[in-house]
N, C-alpha and C positions, 0 to 999 in steps of 0.2 A: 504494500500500500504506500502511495507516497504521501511524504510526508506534510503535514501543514503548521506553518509557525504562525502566533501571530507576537507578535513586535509592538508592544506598548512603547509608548513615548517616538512614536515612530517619526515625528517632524524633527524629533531634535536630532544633537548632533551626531551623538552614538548611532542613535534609533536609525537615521537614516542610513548609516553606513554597514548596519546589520542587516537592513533591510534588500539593500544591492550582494551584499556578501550570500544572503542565504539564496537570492533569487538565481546566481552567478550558479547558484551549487544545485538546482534545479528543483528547487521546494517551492513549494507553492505559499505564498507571505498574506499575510491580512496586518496593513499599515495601521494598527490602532492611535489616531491624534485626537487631538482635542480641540486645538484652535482652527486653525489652519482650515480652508476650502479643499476639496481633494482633486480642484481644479490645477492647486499651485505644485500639486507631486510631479516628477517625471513618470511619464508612461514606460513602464515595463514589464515586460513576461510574468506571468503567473504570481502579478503583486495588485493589492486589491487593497486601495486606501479606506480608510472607514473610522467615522467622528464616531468615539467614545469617550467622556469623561468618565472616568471613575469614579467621579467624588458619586456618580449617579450608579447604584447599587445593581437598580433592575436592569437597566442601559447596558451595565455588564454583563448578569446573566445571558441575559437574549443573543448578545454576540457569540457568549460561547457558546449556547445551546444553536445558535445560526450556523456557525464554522465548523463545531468540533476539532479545535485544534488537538496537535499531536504535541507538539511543541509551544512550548510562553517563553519568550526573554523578556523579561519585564522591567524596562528601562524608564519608563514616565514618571518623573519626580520634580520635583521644585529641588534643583541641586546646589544652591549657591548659600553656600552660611551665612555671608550679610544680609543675602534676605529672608533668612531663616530667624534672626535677632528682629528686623525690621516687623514679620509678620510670622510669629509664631506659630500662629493660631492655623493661618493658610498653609502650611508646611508641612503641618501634622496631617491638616485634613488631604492634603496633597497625599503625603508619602504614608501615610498610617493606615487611614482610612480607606484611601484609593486600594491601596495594595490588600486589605484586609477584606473588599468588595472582590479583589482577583482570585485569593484563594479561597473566599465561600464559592466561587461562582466554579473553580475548579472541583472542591470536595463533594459540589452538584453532580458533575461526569459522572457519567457510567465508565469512560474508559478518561480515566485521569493523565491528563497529558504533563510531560515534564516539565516544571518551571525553572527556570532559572533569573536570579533576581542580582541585580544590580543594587549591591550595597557597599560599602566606604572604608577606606584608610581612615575617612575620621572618626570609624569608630572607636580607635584605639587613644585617642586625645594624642597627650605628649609625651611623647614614649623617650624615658629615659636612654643614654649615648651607650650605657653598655648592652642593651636590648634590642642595638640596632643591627641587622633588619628584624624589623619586629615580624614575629612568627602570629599565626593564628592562636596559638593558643594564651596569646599575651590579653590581660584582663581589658575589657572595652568603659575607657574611661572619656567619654566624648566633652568637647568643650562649647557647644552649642548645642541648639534647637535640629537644624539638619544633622549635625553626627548623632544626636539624640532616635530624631527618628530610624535613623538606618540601622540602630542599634534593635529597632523594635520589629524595624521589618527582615531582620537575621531571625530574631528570634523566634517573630509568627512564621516565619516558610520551614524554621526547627521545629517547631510545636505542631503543625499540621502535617508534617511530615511522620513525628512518633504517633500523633494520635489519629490520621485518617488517612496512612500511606501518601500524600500526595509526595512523589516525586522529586523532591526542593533538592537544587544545587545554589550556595550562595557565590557570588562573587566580590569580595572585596577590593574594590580597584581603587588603584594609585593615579597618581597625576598622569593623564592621557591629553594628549594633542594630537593635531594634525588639522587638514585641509578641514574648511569649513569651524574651524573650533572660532567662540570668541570667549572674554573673559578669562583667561589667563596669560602671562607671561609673555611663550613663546610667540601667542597671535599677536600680540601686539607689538612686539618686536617688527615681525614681517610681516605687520598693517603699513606699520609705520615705516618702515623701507620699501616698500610698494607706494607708500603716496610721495616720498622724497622721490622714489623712477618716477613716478609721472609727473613732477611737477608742482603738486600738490601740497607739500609741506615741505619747508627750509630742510637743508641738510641737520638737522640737530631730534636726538632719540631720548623722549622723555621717561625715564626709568625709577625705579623704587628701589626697595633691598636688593642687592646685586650678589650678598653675600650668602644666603639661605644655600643648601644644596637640594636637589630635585633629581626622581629618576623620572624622567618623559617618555611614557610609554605611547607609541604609533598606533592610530585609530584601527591601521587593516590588524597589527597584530590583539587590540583588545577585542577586537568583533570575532578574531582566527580562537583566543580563548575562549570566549563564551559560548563558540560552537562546540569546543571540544569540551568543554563543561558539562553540556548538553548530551554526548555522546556518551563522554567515558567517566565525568565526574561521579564519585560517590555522593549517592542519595545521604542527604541529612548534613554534607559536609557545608562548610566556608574555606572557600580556595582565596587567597591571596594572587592578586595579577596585578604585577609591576614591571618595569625596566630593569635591566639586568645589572645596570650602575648609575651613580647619580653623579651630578654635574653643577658644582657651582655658577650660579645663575650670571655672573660675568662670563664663564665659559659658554655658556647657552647664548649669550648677546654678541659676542664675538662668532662664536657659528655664523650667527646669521649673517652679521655685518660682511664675512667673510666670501659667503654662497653669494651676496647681492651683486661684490666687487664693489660699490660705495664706500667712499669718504666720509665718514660724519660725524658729528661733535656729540657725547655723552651726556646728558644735563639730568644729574640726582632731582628730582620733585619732592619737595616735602611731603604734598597732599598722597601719592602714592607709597609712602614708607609705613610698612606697618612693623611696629616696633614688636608684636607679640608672636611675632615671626617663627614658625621652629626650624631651629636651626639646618633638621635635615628630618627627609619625609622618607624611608624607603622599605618595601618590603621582602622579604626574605618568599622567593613561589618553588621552593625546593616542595611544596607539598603536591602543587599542582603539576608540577613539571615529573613528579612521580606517579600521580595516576593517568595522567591523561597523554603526556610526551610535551607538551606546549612548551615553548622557548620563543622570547622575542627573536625576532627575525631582521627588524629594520634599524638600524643606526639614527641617531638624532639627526647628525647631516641628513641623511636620507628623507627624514621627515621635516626638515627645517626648510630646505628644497623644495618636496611638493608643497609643503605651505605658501611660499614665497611663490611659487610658481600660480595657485591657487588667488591668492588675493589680487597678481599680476594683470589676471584675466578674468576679474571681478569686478566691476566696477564702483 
């Protein structure tokens, strides 16, 4: 029987790239979004956009009783901590709620399809320098409203997994970029080198903490994980999915400066520096890379490149 995914959070940025990756591999996808017209998708093979909110309980059931997926990646979250502080309230109902409407609507199936959920490095807060890379089994001490929630949506895809079989693989992913990404770092680096090429903005790159280190994981290799999560992950587990090493974020600005060929002048911003910085983010996926094979595949240059290339041809 072939297989059918459906792909919450499907306009965003992952969502979309899981959505071309599973379609590539000849599954049949149902885009579930929420904002978005299903006029603004690209047309592709055996992919079938379709408005669900989550926060809408029944809205959910009916899809899946409509589809009967085989496969869930369940990626549709409110993922940004600032505005996790800013609207707490919206964030839960986002990521707690939402997700809590996925797996009632899953434990409905007769043939209970595999989920896999899209949950956080922040759940682990500030992981002391000798626990560094921090392992899955390191205690989840979050420092916000969104690390809070992903801590709860670990937990429910655990709990309905011991107590009504469903299928739950979690994923805990680390800083991801690539083409299409906005709101972190590396994009705005080669945003901002893409409007000095066109003209656009003075040769000069407005920057924040340079000094944090980061492992930047490439969107094709976190979509290439979540599939193999999907296949080979252990039911009830949390897999860690991260970069293979990390890079202090000078060395990440220079990448880019480098791939551009651009000239240009450094300028520290006050308003970007955030002092509560942690000093280094990274995961230790010796867990995942033992049951399922997964190993990044793509180099930062590699991904800093299609970035760069990416907003190039953006306008």
């Amino acid at each position: 029987m072939k297989k059918t995914a459906l792909v919450t959070g499907a306009e965003g940025f992952i969502g979309s790239h899981m959505v071309r990756f599973l379609a590539a591999e000849g599954w049949n996808v149902i885009g579930g979004h929420r904002l978005h017209s299903a006029n603004s998708f690209p047309k592709l093979r055996n992919v079938k956009f379709v408005q669900c909110d989550l926060a809408d309980g029944q809205r959910v059931e009916r899809l899946f009783q409509e589809y009967q997926p085989t496969h869930v990646f369940h990626l549709a979250a409110q993922s940004l901590p600032t505005v996790s502080w800013a609207d707490p309230v919206g964030t839960f109902e986002s990521n707690i709620m939402g997700s809590l409407h996925v797996f009632e609507a899953i434990r409905h199936q007769k043939r209970r399809p595999v989920v896999v959920s899209a949950c956080s490095s922040a759940e682990y807060g500030n992981v002391d320098a000798s626990a560094i890379p921090v392992k899955e089994e390191h205690p989840l001490r979050p420092l916000h409203p969104y690390g809070i929630s992903k801590v709860c949506l670990d937990l429910l895809a655990r709990e309905y997994f011991l107590d009504y079989q469903v299928p739950a693989v979690n994923i805990r992913l680390f800083n991801t970029t690539g083409p299409g990404k906005t709101n972190d770092a590396p994009s705005d680096f080669v945003r901002q080198l893409s409007r000095i090429k066109k003209g656009r903005q003075k040769p000069v790159i407005d920057v924040g903490n340079l000094k944090p280190r980061r492992a930047f994981l490439d969107v094709k290799d976190t979509v290439r994980g979540f599939y193999l999560a999907a296949m080979k992950g252990h039911r009830g587990e949390a897999y860690n999915l991260c970069a293979a090493r990390t890079y202090e974020m000078n060395e990440v600005l220079q990448f880019a400066i480098d791939i551009s060929g651009l000239k240009v002048e450094i300028r520290p911003v006050a308003s970007l520096m955030r002092p509560s910085d942690e000093k280094i983010i990274f995961g230790s996926t010796k867990k995942i890379q033992k049951h399922t094979g997964w190993k990044p595949t793509l180099s930062l240059r590699q991904t800093l490149a299609s970035m760069l290339e990416y907003w190039d041809r953006t306008a």
